[in-house]
C-alpha positions in Angstrom: -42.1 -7.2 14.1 -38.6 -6.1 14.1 -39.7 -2.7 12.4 -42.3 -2.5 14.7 -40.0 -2.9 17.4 -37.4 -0.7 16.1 -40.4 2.3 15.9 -41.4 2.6 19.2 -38.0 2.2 20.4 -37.5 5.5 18.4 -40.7 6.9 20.0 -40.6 5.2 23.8 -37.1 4.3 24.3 -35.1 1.0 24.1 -36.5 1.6 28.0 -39.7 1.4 27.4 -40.9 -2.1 28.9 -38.6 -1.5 32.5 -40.1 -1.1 35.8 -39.0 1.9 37.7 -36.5 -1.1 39.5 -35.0 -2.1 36.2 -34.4 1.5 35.0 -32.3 2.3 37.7 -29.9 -0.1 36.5 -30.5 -0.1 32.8 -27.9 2.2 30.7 -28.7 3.3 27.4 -26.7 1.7 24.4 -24.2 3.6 22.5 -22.8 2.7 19.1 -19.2 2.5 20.8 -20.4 -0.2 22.8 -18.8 -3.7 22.4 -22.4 -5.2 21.9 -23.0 -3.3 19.3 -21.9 -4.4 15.3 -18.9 -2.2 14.4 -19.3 -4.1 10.6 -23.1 -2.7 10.6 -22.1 0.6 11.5 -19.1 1.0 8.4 -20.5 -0.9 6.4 -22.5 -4.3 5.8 -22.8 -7.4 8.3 -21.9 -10.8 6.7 -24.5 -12.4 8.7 -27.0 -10.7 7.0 -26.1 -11.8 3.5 -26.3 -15.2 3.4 -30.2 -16.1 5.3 -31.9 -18.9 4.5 -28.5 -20.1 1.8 -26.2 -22.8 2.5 -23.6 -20.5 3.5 -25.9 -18.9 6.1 -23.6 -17.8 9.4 -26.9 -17.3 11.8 -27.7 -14.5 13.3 -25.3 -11.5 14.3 -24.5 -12.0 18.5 -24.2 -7.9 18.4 -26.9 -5.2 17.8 -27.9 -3.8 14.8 -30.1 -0.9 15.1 -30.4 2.2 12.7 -30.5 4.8 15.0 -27.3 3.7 16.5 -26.0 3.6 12.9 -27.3 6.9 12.1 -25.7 8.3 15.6 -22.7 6.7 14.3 -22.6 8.8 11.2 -23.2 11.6 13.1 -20.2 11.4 15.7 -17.8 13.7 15.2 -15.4 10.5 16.4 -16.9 9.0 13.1 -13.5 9.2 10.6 -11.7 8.5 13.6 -13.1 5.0 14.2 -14.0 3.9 9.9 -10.2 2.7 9.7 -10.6 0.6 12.5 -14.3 -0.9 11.8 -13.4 -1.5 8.3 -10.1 -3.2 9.4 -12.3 -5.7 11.0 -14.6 -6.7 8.3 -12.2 -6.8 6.4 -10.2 -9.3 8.0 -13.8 -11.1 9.0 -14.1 -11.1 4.9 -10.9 -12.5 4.0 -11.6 -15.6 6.7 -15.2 -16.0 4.3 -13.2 -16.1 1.6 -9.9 -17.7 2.2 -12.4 -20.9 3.5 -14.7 -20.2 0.4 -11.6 -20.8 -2.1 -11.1 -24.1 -0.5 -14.0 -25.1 -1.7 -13.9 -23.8 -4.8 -10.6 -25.5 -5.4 -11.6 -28.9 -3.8 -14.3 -28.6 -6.8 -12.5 -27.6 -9.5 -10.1 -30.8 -8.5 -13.4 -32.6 -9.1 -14.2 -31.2 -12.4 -11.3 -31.5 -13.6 -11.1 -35.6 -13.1 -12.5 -37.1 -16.3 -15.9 -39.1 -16.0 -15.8 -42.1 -17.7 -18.9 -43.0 -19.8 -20.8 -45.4 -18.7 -20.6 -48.7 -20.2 -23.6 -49.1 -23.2 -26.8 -51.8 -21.7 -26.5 -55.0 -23.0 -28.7 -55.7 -26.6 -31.7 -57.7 -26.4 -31.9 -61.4 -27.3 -33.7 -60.1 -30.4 -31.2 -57.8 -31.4 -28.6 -60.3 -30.4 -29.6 -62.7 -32.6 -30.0 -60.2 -35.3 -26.5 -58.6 -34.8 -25.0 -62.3 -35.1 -26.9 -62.8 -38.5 -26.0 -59.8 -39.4 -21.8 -60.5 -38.8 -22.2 -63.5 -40.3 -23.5 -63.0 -43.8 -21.0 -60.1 -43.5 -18.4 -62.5 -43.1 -19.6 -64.8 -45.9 -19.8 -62.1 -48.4 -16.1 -60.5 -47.5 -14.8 -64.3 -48.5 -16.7 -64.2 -51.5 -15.4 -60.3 -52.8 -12.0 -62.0 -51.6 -12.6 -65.0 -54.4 -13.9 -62.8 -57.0 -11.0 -60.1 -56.7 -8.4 -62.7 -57.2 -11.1 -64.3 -60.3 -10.4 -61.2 -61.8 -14.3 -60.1 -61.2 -14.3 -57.0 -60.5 -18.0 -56.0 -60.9 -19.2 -59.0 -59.6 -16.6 -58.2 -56.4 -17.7 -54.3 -56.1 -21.5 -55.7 -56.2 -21.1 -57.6 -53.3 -19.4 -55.6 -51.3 -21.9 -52.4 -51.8 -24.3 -55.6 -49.8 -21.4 -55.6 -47.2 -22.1 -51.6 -46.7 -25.6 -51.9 -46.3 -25.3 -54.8 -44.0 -22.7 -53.0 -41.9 -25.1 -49.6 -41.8 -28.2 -52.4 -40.2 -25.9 -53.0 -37.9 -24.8 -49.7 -36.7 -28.3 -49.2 -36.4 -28.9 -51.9 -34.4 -26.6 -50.3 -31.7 -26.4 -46.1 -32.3 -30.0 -45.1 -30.4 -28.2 -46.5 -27.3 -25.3 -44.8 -27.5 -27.1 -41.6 -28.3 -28.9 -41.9 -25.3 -25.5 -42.5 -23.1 -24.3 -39.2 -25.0 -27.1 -37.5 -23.9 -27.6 -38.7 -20.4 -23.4 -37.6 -20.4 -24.0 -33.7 -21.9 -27.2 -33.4 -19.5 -24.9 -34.5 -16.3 -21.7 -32.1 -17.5 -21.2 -29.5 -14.6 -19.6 -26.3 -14.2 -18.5 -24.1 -10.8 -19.4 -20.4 -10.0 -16.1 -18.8 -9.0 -18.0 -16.3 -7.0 -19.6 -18.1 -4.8 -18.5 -21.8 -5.2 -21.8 -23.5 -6.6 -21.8 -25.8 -8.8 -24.2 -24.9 -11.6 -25.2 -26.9 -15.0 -23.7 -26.4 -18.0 -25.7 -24.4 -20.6 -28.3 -24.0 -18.6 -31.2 -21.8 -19.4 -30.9 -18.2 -19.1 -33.9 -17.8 -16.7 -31.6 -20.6 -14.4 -28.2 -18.6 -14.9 -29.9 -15.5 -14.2 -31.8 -16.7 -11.1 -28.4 -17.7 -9.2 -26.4 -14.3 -10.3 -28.9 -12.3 -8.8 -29.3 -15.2 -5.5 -28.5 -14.2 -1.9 -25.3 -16.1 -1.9 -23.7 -15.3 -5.2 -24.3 -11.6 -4.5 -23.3 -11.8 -1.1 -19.8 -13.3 -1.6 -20.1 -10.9 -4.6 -20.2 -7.6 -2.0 -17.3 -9.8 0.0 -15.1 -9.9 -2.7 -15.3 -6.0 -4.0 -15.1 -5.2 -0.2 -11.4 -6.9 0.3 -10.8 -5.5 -3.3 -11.2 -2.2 -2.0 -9.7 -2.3 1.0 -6.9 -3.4 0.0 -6.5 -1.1 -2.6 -7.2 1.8 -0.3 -4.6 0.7 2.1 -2.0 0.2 -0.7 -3.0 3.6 -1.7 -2.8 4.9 2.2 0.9 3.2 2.1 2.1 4.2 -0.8 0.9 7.9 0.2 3.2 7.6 3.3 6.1 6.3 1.2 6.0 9.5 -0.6 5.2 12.3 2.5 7.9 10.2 4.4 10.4 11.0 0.9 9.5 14.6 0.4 9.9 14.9 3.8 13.5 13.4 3.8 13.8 15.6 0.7 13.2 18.3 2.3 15.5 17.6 5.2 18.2 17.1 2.8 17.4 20.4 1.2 17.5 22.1 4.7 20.8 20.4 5.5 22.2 21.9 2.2 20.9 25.7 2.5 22.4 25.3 6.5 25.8 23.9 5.4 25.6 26.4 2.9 24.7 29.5 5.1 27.2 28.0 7.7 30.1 27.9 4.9 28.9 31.5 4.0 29.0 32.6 7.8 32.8 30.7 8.2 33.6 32.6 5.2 32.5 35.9 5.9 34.3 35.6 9.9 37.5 34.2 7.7 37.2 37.7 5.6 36.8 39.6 9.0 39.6 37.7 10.9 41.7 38.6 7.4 40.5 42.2 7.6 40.9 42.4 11.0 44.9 40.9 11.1 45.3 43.4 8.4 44.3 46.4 10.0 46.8 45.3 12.9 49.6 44.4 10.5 48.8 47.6 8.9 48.3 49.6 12.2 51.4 48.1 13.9 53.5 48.9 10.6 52.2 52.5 11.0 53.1 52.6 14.6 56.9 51.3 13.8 56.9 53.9 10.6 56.2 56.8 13.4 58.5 55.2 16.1 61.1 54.8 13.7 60.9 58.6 12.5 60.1 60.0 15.9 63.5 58.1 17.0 65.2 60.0 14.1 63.8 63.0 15.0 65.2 62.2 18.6 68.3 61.6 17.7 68.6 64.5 16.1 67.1 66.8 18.2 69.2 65.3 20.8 72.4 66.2 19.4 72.1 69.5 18.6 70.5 70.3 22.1 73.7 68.3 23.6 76.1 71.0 21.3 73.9 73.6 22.5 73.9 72.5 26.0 77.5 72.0 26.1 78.2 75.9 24.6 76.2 77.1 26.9 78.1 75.0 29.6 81.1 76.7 28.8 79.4 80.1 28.2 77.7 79.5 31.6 81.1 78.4 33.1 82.5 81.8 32.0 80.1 83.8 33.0 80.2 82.3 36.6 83.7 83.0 36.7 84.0 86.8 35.6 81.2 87.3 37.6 82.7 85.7 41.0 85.8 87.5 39.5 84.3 90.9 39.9 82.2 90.4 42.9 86.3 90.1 44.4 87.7 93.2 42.8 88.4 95.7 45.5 87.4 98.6 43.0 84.2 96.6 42.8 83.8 96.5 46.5 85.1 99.9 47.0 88.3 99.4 48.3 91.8 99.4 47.2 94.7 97.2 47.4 97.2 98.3 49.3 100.9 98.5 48.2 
């Protein structure tokens, strides 16, 4: 019925069955929806494992449907939301599990306490009274090897006491089938526990038997339970262990980066020191310079200046002279064309 069901949903529509009333208000289902089974879309449902076995969990309360499942797969938010759906199941799994081991333990604490044997039937008057014969001539002939021994018969003494075996064999005899059947009943009842699943199982039991429950519904579904956890938590050791690393050879690289920068930076200090230095030199060297040439241009000055102060003094006086003969002649009458009278 259910594939029947899930056909012409694939042909007609979940909508099928509606009146034009009801499909106004009827939306379709997505696999993002919250009724739908996020462990069914990843993965497996538990629910379905364990049908018609004592650890059956009922039905799954959200949808399963393949085409939803196959939508799913095809969802280009599919990778985005398989960390998250697995997450789930796998915490629903570890619940499954952490309450199976409880039981498992409680019945390994019940193995473990030692089952007394039960206490052998009581004999039969018959064998009573044959068990008391038996003891007594026993008795009677012990006395008598004890009387012969200290005689100093010794065959007669070993002679009666190879009667005394064969008298004590009758009466193991009397008693060893019920015992073996108390050892029997014992082996038959020994138990042993399936640490998969937490049934109890018999002891070397047949193959057929063993075989039957490794390949039952709830042996292989705890089985899928267990390699599920086992997985997941080796994939998210691996996922953390994967971040430990890119989170190192990022700081790794950091540290590099702060080493090549404090290196170019020591570089770039270094090189502006050598400029600076450069620099100060030039000036030291240009203001030297410019003292070398003030200091010989005031030597040339001073030099200059004192022969153009001799010269400039001669030709003071020369000047000076030449002033005065000429304000001399400009006053001579013979100059001026007249004579002195005397």
């Amino acid at each position: 019925m259910d594939a029947q069901r899930a056909l012409l949903d694939e042909l007609m529509g979940s909508a099928r069955n509606l009146t034009e009333e009801e499909r106004k208000g009827f939306k379709e289902v997505t696999w993002d929806d919250k009724e739908v089974c996020g462990f069914y879309m990843v993965r497996f449902c538990p629910h379905d494992l364990f049908v018609n076995t004592r650890s059956d969990l009922g039905p799954c309360p959200r949808i399963h449907d393949q085409k939803l499942k196959e939508s799913f797969e095809n969802s280009p938010r599919h990778d985005a939301f398989v960390p998250k759906f697995e997450a789930e199941l796998a915490q629903f799994c570890e619940k499954l599990v952490m309450d199976l081991d409880r039981r498992v333990r409680r019945g390994r604490e019940r193995l473990a306490q030692e089952v007394e044997p039960a206490p052998a039937p009581p004999l039969t008057t018959e064998k009573s009274e044959q068990l008391s014969v038996l003891e007594e001539k026993i008795k009677n002939l012990l006395e008598q090897v004890e009387s012969l021994g200290e005689a100093g018969k010794v065959d007669e003494a070993e002679a009666l006491m190879r009667k005394v075996e064969a008298l004590n064999v009758e009466k193991t005899a009397l008693t060893q089938p019920q015992n073996d059947k108390v050892l029997m009943l014992g082996q038959e009842k020994k138990m042993a526990l399936c640490e998969i699943c937490g049934s109890f199982l018999v002891a070397n039991d047949a193959a057929e038997r063993t075989q039957s429950h490794i390949t039952g519904k709830q042996h292989v579904g705890y089985g899928m339970v267990r390699d599920f956890i086992t997985e997941h938590k080796a994939a998210k050791e691996k996922a953390i262990e994967e971040e430990r690393l890119a989170r190192e050879k990022e700081a790794e690289e950091r540290r590099k980066q702060r080493e090549k920068d404090h290196e170019r930076r020591r570089r770039s200090d270094s090189s502006d020191r050598d400029r600076h230095r450069d620099k100060d030199r030039d000036r030291y060297r240009d203001r030297e310079l410019d003292r070398e040439r003030s200091r010989e241009l005031d030597g040339r000055g001073n030099r200059d200046g004192g022969r153009g102060m001799d010269s400039r003094l001669r030709n003071g006086r020369s000047g000076g002279r030449d002033r005065y003969r000429d304000r001399s002649r400009s006053r001579s009458p013979v100059r001026h064309g007249y004579r002195r009278h005397s």
